[in-house]
FIPA-205876 format. One record per residue (C-alpha): residue number from 1; residue in three letters; chain; x, z, y. Coordinates in steps of 0.1 Angstrom, whole numbers. Last residue first. Layout:
// residues N
<node num="NUM" residu="ALA" chaine="A" xx="X" zz="Z" yy="Y"/>
...
***
This chain:
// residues 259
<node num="259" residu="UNK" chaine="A" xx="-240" zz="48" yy="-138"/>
<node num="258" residu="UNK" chaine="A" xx="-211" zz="38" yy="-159"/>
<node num="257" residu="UNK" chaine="A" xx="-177" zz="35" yy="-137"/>
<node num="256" residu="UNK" chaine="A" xx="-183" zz="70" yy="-121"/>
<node num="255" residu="UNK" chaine="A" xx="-189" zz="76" yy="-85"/>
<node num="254" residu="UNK" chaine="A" xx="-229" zz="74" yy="-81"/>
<node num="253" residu="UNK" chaine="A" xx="-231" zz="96" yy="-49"/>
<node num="252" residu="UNK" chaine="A" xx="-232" zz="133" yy="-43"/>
<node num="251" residu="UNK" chaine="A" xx="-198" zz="139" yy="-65"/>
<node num="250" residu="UNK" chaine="A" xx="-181" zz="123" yy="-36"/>
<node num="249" residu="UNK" chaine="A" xx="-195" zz="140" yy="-6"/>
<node num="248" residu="UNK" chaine="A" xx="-189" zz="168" yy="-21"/>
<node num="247" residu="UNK" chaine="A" xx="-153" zz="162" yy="-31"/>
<node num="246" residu="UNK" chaine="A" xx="-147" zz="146" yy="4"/>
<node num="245" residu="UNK" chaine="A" xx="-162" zz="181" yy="23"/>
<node num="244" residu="UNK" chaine="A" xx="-138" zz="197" yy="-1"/>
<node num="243" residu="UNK" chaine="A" xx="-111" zz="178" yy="10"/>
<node num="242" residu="UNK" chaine="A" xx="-120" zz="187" yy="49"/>
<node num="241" residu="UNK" chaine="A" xx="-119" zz="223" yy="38"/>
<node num="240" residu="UNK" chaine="A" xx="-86" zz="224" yy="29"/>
<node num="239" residu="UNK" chaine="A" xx="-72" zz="210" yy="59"/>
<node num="238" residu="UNK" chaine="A" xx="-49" zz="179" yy="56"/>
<node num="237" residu="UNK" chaine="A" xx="-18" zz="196" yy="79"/>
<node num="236" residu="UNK" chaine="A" xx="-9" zz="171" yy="106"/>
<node num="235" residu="UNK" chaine="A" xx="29" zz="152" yy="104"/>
<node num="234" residu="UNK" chaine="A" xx="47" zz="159" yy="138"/>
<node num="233" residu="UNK" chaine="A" xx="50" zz="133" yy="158"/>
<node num="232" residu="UNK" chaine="A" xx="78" zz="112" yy="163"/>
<node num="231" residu="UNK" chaine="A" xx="97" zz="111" yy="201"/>
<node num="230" residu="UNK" chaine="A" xx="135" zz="112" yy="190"/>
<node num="229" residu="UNK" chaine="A" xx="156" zz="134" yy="210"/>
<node num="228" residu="UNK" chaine="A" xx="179" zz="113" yy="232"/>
<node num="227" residu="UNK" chaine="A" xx="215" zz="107" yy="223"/>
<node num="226" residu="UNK" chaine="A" xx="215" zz="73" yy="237"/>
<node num="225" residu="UNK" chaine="A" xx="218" zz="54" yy="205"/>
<node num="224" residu="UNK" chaine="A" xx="226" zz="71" yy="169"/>
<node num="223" residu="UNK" chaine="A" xx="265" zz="86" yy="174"/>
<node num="222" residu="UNK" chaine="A" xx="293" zz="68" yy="188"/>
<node num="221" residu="UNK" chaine="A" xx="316" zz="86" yy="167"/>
<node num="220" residu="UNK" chaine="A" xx="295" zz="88" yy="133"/>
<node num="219" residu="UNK" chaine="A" xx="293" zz="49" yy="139"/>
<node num="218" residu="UNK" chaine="A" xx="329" zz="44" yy="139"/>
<node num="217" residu="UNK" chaine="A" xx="334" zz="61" yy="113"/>
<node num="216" residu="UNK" chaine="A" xx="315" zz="42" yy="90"/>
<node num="215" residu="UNK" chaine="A" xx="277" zz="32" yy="79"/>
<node num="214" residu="UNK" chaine="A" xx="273" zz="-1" yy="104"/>
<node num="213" residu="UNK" chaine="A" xx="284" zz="-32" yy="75"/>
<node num="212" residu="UNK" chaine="A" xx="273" zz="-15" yy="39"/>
<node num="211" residu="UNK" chaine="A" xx="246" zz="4" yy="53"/>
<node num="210" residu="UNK" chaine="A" xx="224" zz="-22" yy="67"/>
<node num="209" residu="UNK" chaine="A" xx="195" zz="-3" yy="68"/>
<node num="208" residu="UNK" chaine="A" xx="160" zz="-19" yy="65"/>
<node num="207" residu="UNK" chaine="A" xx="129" zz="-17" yy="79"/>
<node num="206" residu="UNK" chaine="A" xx="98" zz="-29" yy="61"/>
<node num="205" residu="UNK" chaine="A" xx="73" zz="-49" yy="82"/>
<node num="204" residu="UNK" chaine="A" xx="35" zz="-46" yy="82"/>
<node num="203" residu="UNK" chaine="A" xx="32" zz="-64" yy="117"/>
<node num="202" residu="UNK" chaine="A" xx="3" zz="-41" yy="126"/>
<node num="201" residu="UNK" chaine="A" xx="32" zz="-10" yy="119"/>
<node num="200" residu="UNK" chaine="A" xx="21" zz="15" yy="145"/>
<node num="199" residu="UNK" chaine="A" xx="35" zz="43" yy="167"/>
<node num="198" residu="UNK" chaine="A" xx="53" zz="68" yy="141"/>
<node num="197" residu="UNK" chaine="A" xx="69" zz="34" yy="122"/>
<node num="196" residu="UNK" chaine="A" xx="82" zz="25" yy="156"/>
<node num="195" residu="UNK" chaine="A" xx="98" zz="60" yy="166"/>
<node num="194" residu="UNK" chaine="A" xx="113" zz="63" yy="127"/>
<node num="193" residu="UNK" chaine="A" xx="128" zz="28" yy="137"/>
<node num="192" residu="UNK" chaine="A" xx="141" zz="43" yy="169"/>
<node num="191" residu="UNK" chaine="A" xx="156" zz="68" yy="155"/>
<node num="190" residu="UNK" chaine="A" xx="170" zz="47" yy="124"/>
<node num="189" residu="UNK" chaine="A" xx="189" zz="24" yy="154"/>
<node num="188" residu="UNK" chaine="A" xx="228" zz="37" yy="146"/>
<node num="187" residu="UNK" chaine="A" xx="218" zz="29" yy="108"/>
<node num="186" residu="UNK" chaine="A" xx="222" zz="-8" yy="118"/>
<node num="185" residu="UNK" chaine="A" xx="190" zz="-32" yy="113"/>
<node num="184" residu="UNK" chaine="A" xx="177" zz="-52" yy="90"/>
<node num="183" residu="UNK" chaine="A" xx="142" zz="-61" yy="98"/>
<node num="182" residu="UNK" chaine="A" xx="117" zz="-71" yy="65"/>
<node num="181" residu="UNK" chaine="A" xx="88" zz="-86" yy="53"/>
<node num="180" residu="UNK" chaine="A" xx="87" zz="-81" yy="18"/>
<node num="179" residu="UNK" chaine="A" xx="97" zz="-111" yy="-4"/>
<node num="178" residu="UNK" chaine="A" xx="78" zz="-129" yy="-34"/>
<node num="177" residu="UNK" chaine="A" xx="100" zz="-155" yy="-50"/>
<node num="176" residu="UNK" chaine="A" xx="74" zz="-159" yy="-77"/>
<node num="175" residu="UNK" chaine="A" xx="105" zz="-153" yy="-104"/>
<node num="174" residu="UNK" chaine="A" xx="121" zz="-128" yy="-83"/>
<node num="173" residu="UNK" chaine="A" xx="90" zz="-109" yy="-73"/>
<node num="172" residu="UNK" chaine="A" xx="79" zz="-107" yy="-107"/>
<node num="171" residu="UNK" chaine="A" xx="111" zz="-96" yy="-123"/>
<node num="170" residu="UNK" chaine="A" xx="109" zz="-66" yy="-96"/>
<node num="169" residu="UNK" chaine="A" xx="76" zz="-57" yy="-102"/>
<node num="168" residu="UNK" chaine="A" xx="84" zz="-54" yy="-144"/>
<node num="167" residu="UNK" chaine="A" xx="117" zz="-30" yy="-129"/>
<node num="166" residu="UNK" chaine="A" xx="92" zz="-9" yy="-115"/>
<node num="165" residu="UNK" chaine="A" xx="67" zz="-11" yy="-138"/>
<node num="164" residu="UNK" chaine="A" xx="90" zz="2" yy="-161"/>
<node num="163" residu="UNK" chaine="A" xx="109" zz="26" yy="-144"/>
<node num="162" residu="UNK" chaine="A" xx="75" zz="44" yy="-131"/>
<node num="161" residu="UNK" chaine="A" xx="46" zz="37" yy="-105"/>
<node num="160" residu="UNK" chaine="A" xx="45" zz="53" yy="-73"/>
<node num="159" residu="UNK" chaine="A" xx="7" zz="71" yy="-63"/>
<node num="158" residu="UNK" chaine="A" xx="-27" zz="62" yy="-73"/>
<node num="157" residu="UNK" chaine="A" xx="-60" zz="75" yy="-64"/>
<node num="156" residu="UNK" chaine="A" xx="-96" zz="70" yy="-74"/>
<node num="155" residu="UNK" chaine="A" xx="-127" zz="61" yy="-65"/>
<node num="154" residu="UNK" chaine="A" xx="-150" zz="48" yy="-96"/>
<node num="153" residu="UNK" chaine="A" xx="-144" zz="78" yy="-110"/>
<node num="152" residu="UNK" chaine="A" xx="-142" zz="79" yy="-152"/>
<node num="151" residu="UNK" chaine="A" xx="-107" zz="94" yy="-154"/>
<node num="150" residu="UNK" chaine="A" xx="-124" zz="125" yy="-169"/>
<node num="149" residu="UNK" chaine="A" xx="-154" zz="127" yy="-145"/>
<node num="148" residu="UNK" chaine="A" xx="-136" zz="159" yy="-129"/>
<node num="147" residu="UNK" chaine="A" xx="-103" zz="148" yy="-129"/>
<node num="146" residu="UNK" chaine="A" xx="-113" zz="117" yy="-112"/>
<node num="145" residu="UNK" chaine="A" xx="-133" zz="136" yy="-87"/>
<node num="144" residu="UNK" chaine="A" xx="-100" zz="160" yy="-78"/>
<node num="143" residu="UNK" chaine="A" xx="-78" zz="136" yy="-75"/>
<node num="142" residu="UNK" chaine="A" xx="-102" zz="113" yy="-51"/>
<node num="141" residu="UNK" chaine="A" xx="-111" zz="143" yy="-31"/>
<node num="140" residu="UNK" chaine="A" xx="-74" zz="148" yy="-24"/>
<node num="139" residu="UNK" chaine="A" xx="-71" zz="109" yy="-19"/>
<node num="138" residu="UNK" chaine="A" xx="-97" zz="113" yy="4"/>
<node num="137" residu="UNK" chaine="A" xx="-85" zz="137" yy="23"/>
<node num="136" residu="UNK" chaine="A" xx="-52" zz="118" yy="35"/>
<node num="135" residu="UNK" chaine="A" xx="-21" zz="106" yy="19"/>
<node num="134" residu="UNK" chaine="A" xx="-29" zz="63" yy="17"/>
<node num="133" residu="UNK" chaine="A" xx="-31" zz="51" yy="-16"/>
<node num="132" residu="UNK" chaine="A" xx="-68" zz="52" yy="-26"/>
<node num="131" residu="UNK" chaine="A" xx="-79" zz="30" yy="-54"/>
<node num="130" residu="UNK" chaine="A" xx="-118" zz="16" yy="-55"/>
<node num="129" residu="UNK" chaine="A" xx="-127" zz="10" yy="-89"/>
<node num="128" residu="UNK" chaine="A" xx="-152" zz="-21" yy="-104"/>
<node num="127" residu="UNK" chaine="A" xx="-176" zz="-19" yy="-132"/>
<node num="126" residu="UNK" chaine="A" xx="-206" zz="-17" yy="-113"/>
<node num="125" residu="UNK" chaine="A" xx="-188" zz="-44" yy="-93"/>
<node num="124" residu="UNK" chaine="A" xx="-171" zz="-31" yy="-61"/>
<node num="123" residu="UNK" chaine="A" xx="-182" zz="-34" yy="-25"/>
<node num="122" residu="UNK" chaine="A" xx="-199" zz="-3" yy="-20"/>
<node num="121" residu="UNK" chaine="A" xx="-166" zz="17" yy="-22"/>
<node num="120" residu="UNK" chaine="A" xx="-156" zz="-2" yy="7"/>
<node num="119" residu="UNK" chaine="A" xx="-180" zz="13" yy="28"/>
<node num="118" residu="UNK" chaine="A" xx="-175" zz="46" yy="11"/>
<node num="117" residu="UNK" chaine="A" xx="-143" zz="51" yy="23"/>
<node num="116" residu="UNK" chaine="A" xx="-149" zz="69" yy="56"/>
<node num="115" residu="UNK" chaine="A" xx="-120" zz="76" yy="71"/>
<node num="114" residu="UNK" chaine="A" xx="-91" zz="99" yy="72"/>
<node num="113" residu="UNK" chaine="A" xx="-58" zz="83" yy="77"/>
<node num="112" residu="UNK" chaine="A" xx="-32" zz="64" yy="54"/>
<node num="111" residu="UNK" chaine="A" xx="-54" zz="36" yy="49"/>
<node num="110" residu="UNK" chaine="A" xx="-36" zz="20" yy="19"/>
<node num="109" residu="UNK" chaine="A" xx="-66" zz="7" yy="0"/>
<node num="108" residu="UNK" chaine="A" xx="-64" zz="-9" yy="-30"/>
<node num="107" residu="UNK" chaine="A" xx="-98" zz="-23" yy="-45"/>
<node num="106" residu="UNK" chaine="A" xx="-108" zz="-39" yy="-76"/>
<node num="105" residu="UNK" chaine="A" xx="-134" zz="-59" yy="-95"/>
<node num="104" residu="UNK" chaine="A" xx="-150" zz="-70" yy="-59"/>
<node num="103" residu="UNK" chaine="A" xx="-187" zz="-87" yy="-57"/>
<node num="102" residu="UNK" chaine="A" xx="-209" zz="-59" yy="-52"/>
<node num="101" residu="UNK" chaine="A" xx="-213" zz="-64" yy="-13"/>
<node num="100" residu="UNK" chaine="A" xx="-194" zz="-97" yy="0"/>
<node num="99" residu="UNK" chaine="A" xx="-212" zz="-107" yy="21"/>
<node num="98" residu="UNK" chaine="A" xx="-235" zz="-77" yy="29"/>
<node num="97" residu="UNK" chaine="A" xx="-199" zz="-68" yy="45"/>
<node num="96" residu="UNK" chaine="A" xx="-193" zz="-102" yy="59"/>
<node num="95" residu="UNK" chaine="A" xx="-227" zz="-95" yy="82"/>
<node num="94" residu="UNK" chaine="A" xx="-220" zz="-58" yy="90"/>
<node num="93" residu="UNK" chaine="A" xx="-191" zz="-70" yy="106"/>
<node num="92" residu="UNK" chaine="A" xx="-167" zz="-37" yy="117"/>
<node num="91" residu="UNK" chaine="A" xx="-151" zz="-45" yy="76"/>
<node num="90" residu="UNK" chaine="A" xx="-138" zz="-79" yy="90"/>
<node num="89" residu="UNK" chaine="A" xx="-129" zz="-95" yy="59"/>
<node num="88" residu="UNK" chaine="A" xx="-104" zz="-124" yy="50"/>
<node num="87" residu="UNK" chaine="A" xx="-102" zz="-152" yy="25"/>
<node num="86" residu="UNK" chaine="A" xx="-74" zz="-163" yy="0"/>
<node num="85" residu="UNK" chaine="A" xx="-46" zz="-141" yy="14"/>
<node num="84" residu="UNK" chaine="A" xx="-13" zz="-156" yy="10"/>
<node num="83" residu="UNK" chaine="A" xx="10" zz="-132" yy="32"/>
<node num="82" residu="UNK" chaine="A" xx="2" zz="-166" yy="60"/>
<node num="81" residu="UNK" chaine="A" xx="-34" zz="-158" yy="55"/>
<node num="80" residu="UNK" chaine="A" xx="-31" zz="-120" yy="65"/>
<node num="79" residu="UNK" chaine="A" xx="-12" zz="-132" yy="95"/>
<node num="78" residu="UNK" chaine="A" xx="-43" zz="-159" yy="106"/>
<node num="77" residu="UNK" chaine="A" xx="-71" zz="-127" yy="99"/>
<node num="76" residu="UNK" chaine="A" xx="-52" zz="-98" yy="114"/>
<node num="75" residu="UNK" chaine="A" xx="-71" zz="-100" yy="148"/>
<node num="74" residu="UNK" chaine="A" xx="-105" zz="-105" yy="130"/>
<node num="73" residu="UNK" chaine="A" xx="-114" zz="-67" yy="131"/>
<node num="72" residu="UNK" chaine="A" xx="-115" zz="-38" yy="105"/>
<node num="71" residu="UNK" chaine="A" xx="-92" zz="-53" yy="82"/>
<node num="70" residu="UNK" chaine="A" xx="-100" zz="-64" yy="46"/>
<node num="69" residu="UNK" chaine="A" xx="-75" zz="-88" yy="28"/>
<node num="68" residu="UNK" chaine="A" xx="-94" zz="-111" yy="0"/>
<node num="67" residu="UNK" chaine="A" xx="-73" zz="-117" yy="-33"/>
<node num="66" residu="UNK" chaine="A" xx="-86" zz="-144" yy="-57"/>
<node num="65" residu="UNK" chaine="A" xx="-62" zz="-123" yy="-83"/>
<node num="64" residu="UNK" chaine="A" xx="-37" zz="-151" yy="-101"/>
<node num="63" residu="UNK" chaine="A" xx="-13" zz="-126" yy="-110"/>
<node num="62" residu="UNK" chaine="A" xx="14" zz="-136" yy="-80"/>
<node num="61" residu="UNK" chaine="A" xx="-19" zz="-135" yy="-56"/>
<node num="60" residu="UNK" chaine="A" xx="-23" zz="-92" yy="-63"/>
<node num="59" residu="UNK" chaine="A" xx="17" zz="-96" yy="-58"/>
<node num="58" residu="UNK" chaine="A" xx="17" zz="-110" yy="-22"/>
<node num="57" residu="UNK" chaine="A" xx="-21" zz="-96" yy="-8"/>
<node num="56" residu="UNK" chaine="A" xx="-2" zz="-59" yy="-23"/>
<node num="55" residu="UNK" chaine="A" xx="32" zz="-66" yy="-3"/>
<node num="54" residu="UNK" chaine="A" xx="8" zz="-72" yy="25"/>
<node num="53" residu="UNK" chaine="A" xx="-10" zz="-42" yy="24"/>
<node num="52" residu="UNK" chaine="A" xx="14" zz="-18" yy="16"/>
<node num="51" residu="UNK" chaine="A" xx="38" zz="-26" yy="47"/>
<node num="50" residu="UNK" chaine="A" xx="3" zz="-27" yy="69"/>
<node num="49" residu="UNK" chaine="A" xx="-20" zz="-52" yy="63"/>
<node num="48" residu="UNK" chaine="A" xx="-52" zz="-26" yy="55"/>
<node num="47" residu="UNK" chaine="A" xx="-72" zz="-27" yy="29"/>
<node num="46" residu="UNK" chaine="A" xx="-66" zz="-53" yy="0"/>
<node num="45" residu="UNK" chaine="A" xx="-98" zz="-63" yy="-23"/>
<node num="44" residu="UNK" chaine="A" xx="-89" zz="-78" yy="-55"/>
<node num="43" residu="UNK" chaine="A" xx="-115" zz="-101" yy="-71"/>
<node num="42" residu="UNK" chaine="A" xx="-104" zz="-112" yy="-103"/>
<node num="41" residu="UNK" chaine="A" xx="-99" zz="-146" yy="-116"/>
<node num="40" residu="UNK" chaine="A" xx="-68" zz="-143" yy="-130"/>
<node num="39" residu="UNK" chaine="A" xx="-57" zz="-103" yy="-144"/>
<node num="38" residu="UNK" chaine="A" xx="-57" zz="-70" yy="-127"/>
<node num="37" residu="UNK" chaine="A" xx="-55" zz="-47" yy="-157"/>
<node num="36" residu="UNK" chaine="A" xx="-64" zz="-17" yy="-137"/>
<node num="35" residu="UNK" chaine="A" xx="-30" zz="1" yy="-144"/>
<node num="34" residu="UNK" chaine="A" xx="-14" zz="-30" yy="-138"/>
<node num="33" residu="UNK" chaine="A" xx="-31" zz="-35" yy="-102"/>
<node num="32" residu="UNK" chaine="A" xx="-25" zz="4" yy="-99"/>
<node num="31" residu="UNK" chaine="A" xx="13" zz="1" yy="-100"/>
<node num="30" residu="UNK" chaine="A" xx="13" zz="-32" yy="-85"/>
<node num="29" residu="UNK" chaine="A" xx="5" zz="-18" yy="-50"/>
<node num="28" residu="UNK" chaine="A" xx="31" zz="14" yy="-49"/>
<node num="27" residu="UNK" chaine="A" xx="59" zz="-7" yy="-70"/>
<node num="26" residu="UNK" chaine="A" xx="60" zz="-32" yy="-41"/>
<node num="25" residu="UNK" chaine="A" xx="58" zz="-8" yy="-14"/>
<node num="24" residu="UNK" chaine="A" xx="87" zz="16" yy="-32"/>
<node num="23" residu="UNK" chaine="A" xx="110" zz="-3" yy="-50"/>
<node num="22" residu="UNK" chaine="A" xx="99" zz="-39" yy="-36"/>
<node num="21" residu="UNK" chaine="A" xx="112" zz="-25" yy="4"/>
<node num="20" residu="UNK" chaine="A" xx="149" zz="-14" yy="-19"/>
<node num="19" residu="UNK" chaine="A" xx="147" zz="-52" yy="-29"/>
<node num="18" residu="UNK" chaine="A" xx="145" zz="-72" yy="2"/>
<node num="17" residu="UNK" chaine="A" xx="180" zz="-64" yy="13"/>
<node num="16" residu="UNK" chaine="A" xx="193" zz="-73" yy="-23"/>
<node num="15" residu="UNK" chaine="A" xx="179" zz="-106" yy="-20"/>
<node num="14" residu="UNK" chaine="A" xx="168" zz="-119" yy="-55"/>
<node num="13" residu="UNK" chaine="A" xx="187" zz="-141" yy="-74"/>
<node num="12" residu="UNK" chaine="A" xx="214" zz="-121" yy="-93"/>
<node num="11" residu="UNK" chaine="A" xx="181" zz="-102" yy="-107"/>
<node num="10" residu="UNK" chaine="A" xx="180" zz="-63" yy="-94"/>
<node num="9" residu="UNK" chaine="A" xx="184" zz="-42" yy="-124"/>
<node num="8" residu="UNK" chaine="A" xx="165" zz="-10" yy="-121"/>
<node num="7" residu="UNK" chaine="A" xx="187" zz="21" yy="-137"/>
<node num="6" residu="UNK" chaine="A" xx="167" zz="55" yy="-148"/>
<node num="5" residu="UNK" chaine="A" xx="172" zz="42" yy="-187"/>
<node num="4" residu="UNK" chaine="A" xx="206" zz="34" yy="-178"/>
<node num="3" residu="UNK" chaine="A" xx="222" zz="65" yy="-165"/>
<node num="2" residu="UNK" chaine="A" xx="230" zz="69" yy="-129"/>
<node num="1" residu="UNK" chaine="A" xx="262" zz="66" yy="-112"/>
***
């Protein structure tokens, strides 16, 4: 029981197994394409086809974006077409990067590691901004630079979006019949799931737990699999100094929407 104003109403059409995946991928990539006013015609920019990433190729397409998916090598380029990508980039070709250099209005990029976000920084219009999603330095560096300029970085960071949006991406995805990529699975396999999501996620699926059918007694008796530990690696500190080093490195170049 929640009360209404913090209630999301799923249509009568749309899949309830795909839409937990919309409430927190989905909402995560249109949050900042509605902040950013993403509209027909623009150039969206999508890094990375993991879960994010091809949620944010489905709905940047939905609003009429020409929306280009940028992985570092070809190998993604015929599954980022079947999420409805309109063209692909390899960001390790220096050739498609001069390509397309200055030409983007936006850019979400769910990278969830450290890396050097500059190079797709340098793909925006002067008037373009480069959104970090991913929980790593530069997002740190990103929060602190836009608080800096006043909201006027051209790098900056977004996190989940609100009730709003959220029930807005959820009226989308029913009336463009957008759906996640999805397992279902029984809730005696969430080790193993936590296992696969700690290994890689190149087929950016969302796993889902079939808690109505496999959540009873008898799964509490038979327990989660083969009683083994599960093998997920513990989740590194972001060191203090390595967000400064982003701040610096930041504020050293032209960040803000006007220079």
């Amino acid at each position: 029981v929640v009360q209404e104003r913090f209630g999301i109403k799923i249509p009568k059409s749309y899949p309830l197994e795909m839409a937990g995946p919309v409430m927190c991928a989905g909402i995560t990539m249109y949050d900042p394409l509605k902040a950013f006013k993403a509209q027909p015609g623009d150039k969206v920019g999508i890094v990375g086809l993991g879960g994010l990433g091809v949620m944010g190729v489905k709905l940047a397409k939905a609003l009429g974006c020409l929306v280009v998916a940028i992985s570092r090598s070809e190998s993604k380029k015929a599954f980022a077409e079947k999420c409805g990508a309109m063209a692909f980039l390899a960001s390790s070709d220096a050739a498609q990067m001069d390509e397309h250099y200055r030409s983007f209005d936006l850019i979400l990029n769910t990278i969830p590691s450290d890396h050097d976000e500059s190079i797709y920084t340098a793909l925006l219009k002067k008037s373009g901004h480069h959104v970090l999603l991913g929980l790593n330095s530069s997002t740190f560096g990103a929060f602190a630079v836009n608080a800096m300029t006043f909201g006027a970085s051209k790098v900056t960071f977004s996190g989940i979006g609100g009730i709003p949006n959220t029930q807005e991406v959820i009226d989308l995805c029913d009336a463009n019949k957008i759906y996640p990529e999805i397992e279902i699975h029984s809730v005696r396999e969430l080790n193993r799931i936590y296992e696969k999501l700690d290994s890689s996620n190149d087929a950016g699926k969302r796993y889902v737990l079939d808690i109505a059918n496999t959540l009873n007694e008898a799964t509490f008796q038979q327990g989660t699999g083969t009683g083994e530990k599960t093998q997920i690696s513990p989740m590194a500190a972001i060191p203090t100094s390595a967000v400064l080093k982003k701040v610096a490195s930041l504020l050293a170049k032209p960040v803000t929407t006007f220079c």
